[in-house]
C-alpha positions as CSV (number, residue, x, y, z in Angstrom):
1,X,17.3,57.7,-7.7
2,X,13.6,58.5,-8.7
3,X,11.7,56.7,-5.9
4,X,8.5,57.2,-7.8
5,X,9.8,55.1,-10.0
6,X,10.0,51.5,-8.0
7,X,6.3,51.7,-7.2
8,X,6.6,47.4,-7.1
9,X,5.4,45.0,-4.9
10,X,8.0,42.5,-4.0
11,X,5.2,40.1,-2.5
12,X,4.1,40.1,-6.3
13,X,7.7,39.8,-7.8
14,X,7.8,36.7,-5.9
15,X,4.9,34.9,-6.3
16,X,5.7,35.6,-10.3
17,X,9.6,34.5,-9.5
18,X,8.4,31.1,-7.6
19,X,5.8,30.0,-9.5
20,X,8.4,30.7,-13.0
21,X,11.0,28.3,-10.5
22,X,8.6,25.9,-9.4
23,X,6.5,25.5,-12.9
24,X,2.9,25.6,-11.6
25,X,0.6,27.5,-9.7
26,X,-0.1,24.9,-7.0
27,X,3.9,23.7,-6.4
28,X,4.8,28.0,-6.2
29,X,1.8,28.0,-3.6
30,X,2.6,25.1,-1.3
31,X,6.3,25.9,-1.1
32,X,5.2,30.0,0.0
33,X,2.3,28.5,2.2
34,X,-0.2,30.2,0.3
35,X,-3.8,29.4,-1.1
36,X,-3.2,28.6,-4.7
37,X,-6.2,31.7,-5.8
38,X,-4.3,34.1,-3.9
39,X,-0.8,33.4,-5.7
40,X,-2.9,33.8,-8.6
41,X,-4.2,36.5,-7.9
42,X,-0.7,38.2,-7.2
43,X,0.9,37.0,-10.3
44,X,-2.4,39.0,-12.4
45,X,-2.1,41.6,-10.2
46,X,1.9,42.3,-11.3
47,X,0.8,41.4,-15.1
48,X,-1.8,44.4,-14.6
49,X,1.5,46.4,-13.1
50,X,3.7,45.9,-15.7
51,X,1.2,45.9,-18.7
52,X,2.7,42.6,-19.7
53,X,2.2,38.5,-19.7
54,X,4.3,36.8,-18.3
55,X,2.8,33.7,-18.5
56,X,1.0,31.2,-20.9
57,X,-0.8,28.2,-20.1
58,X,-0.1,25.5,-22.2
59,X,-2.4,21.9,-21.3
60,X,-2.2,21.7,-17.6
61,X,1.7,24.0,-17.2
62,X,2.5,27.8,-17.0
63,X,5.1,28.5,-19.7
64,X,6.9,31.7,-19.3
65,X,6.5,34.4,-22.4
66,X,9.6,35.7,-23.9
67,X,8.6,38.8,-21.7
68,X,8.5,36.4,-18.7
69,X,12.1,35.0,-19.5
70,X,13.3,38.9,-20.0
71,X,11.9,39.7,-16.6
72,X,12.9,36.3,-14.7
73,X,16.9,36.5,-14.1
74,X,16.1,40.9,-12.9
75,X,13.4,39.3,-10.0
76,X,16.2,36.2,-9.5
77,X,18.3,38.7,-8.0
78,X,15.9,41.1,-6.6
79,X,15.1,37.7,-4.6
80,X,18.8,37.1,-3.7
81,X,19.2,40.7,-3.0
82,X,15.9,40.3,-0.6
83,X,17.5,37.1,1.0
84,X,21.4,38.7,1.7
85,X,19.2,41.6,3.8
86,X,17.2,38.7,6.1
87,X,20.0,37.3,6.4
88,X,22.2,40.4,7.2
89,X,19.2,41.4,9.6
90,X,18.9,37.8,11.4
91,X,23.2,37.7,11.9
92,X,22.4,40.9,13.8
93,X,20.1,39.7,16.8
94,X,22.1,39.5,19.7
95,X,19.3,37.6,21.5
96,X,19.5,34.2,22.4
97,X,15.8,33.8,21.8
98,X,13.3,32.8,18.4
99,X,13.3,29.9,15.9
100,X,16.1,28.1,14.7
101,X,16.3,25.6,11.5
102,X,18.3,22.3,11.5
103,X,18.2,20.4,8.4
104,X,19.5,17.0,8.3
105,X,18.5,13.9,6.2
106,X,15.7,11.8,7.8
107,X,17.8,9.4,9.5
108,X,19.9,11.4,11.5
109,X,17.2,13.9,12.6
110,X,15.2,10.6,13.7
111,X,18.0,9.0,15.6
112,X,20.7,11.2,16.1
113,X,19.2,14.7,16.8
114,X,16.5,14.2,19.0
115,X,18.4,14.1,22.3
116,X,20.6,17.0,20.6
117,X,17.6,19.3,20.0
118,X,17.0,18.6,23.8
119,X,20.2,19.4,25.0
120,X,20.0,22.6,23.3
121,X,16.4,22.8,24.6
122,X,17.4,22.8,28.2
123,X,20.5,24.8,27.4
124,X,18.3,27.6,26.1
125,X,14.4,27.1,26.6
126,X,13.8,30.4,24.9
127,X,15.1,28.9,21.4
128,X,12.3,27.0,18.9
129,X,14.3,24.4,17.1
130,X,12.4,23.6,14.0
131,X,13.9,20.0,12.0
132,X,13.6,20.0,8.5
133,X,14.2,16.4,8.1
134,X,14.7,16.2,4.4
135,X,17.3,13.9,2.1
136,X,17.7,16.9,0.0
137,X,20.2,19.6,0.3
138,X,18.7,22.8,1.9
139,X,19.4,25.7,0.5
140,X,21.4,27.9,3.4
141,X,21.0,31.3,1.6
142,X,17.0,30.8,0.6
143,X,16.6,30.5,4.4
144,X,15.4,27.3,3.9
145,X,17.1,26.3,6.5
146,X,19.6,28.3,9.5
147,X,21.9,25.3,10.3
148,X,22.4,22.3,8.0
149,X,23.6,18.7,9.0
150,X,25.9,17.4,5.5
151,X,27.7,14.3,4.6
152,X,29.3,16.3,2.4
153,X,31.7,18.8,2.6
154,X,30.1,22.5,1.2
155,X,31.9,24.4,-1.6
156,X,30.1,27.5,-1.2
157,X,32.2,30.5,0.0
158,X,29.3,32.0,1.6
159,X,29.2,29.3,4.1
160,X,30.9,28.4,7.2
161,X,31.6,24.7,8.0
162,X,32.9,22.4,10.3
163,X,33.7,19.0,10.1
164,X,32.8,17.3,13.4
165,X,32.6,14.2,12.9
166,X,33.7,11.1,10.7
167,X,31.3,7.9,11.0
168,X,31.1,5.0,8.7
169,X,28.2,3.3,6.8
170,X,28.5,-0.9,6.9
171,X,25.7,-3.8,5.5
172,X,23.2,-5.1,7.9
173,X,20.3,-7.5,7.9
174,X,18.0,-8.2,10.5
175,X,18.4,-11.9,12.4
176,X,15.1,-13.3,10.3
177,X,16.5,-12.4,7.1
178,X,20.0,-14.4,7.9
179,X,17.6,-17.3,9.5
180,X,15.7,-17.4,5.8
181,X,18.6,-16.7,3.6
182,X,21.6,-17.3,5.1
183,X,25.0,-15.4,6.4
184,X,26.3,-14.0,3.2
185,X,29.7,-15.8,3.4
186,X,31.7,-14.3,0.7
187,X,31.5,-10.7,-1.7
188,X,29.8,-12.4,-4.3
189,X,26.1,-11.5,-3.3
190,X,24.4,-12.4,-6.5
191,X,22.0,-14.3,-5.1
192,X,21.3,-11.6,-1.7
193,X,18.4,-9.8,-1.5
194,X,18.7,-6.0,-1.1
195,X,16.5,-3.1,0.3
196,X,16.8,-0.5,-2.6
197,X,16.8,3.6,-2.7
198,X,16.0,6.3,-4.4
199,X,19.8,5.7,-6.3
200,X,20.3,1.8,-7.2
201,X,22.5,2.2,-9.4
202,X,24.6,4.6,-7.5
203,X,24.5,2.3,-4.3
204,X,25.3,-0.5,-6.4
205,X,28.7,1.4,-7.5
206,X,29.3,2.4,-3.8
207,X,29.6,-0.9,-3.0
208,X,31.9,-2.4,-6.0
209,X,34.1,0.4,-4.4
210,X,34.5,-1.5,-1.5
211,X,34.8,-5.2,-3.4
212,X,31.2,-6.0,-3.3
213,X,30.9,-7.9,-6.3
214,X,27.8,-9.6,-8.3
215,X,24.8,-6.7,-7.5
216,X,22.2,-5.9,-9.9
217,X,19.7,-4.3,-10.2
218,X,17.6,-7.5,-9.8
219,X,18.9,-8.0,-6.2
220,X,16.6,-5.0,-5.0
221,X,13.0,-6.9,-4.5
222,X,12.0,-3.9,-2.2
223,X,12.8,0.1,-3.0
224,X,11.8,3.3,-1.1
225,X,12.7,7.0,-1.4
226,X,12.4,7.3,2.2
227,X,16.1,6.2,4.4
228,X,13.7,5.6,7.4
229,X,11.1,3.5,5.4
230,X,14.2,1.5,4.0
231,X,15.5,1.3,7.7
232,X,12.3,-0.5,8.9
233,X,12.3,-3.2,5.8
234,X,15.8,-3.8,6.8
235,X,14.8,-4.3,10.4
236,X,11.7,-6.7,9.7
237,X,14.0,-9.0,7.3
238,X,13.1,-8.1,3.9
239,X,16.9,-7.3,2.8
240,X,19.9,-6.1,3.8
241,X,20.8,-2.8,3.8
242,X,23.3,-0.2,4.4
243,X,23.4,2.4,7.5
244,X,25.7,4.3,10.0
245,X,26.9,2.5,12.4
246,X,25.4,4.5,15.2
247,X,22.3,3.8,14.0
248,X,22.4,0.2,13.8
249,X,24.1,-0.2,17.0
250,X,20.9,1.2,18.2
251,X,18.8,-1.3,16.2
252,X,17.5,-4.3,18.2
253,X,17.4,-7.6,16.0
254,X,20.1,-6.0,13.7
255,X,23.5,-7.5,13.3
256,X,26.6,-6.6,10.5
257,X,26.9,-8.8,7.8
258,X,30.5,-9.5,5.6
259,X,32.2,-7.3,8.7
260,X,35.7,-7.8,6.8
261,X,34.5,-5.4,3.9
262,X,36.0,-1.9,4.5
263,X,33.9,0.8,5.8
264,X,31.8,2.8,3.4
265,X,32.8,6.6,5.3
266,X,30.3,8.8,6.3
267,X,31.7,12.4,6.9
268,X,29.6,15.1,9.5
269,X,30.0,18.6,8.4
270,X,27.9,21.4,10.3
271,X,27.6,24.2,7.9
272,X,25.6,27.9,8.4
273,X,25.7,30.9,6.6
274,X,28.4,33.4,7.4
275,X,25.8,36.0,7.8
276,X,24.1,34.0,10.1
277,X,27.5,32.5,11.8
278,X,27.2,36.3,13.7
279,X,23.6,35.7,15.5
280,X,23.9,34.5,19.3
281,X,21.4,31.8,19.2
282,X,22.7,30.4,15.5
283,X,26.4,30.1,16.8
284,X,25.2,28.7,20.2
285,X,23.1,26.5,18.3
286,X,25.4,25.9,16.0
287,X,28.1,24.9,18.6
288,X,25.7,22.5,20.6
289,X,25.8,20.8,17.7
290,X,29.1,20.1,17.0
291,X,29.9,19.5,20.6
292,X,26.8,16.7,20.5
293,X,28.0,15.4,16.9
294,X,31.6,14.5,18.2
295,X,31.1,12.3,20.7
296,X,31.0,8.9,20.4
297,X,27.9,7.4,19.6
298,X,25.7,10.6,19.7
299,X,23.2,7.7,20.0
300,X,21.9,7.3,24.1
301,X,21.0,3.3,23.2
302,X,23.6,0.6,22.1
303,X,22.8,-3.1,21.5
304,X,23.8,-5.4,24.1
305,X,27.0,-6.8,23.4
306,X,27.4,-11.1,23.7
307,X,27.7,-11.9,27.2
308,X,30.4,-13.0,29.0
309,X,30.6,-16.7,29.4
310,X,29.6,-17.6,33.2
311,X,31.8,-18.3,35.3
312,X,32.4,-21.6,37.3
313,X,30.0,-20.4,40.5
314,X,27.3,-19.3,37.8
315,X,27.4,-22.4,36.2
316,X,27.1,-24.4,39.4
């Protein structure tokens, strides 16, 4: 190989590679953690390097030049290429000891993982657990995360995955809301009122599935794109809403409504990279977690349950 050759700066290649992924200067720069002149400067300085422009501005966005679109697919891989050798070099640490990534959607890492992350804490104080609570897939090979929490079950080969746990998803509404509006007393809920999503429409068909019947899009009065934000409306009375059950078992003021429809399921998978599977404190990690997830409710705090009618002696 002539090494004289690859005189390149991959810090370069991938400020031009995130900002061409990302579509702006600013987005490229908060997602590496960088001051938005310094990415530019980076992305010049590799122009200069190459003798080429790779980019145009057009109004406020970065369109890449047909030289740009050449170049983008070679520094894709070159950035996969860089990401299988972290990954390689991370599955190699033997050390129970450094930082370790859980991703998991906002829910669970509010309700469910905090007493896990402190099991694993006292387990191994020398492991930093860092919760990337996020409703968006994470994406195990960019490193942006180590471990991921899924409700779905990962196709990718690279990955390993273990199903540890199958939970359920039911309609709630707070004990105000069923004060104003009633007990919903059959599936027709035309008239309910509904906290909304960031997927109506999909939530709607969810729970047709089941035998829901008579939704709109006019039954969601209040919508979030936060889970947690749409837990809280729930729980003050502004509509009812769907959750795991662990969750609103949890939930003071919170009761089930239409119990008789079936169970919308709610799958656990624990998934890792299989390059990362081979590092001590990823697999202990890892394993916490699964051992946490199964048991039943991974949740410390249940709602009371009805008392027991008093007895005779109690009543006297």
């Amino acid at each position: 190989m002539n090494w004289e050759a690859v005189d390149f700066d991959w810090n370069e290649a991938r400020a031009f590679l995130v900002t061409a992924l990302e579509g702006s200067l600013s987005a490229a720069a908060r997602h590496l953690k960088q001051t938005q002149p310094t990415l530019s400067r980076k992305v010049a300085s590799l122009e200069r390097h190459l003798g080429v422009t790779l980019f145009e501005r057009v109004g406020k966005r970065l369109v890449l030049t047909e030289t740009g679109i050449g170049l983008l697919d070679h520094v894709r891989a070159m950035g996969e290429a860089a990401g299988l050798v972290a990954l390689g070099a991370t599955g190699r640490s033997q050390a129970i000891v450094g930082q370790v990534r859980i991703s998991a959607g906002e829910v669970v890492a509010a309700y469910l993982l905090p007493p896990m992350v402190e099991r694993i804490r006292e387990a191994h104080p020398e492991i930093d657990v860092h919760v990337v609570a996020s409703n968006r897939l994470s994406d195990l090979l960019r490193r942006e995360a180590d471990i991921a929490i899924r409700h779905v079950r990962p196709e990718q080969p690279d990955l390993v995955a273990r199903k540890v746990r199958d939970s359920s998803a039911h309609l709630y509404a707070a004990k105000r809301y069923v004060r104003r509006h009633g007990r919903p007393s059959s599936v027709d809920l035309t008239g309910a009122v509904f906290v909304g999503a960031d997927d109506n429409p999909r939530f709607i068909e969810v729970l047709e599935q089941i035998g829901v019947q008579g939704l709109s899009l006019e039954n969601f009065k209040s919508t979030t794109d936060s889970h947690l934000v749409g837990w809280e409306f729930v729980r003050r009375g502004l509509g009812i809403g769907a959750m795991i059950r662990e969750v609103a078992d949890a939930t003071p003021g919170i009761e089930q409504v239409l119990s008789k429809l079936p169970p919308i399921p709610v799958p656990f998978w624990l998934c890792t990279h299989r390059e990362l599977y081979t590092s001590r404190r990823i697999r202990v990690t890892f394993d916490l977690l699964a051992e946490a997830l199964s048991v039943d409710p991974p949740v410390g705090r249940r709602r009371a349950t009805r008392a027991s009618p008093p007895t005779r002696k109690a009543r006297a």
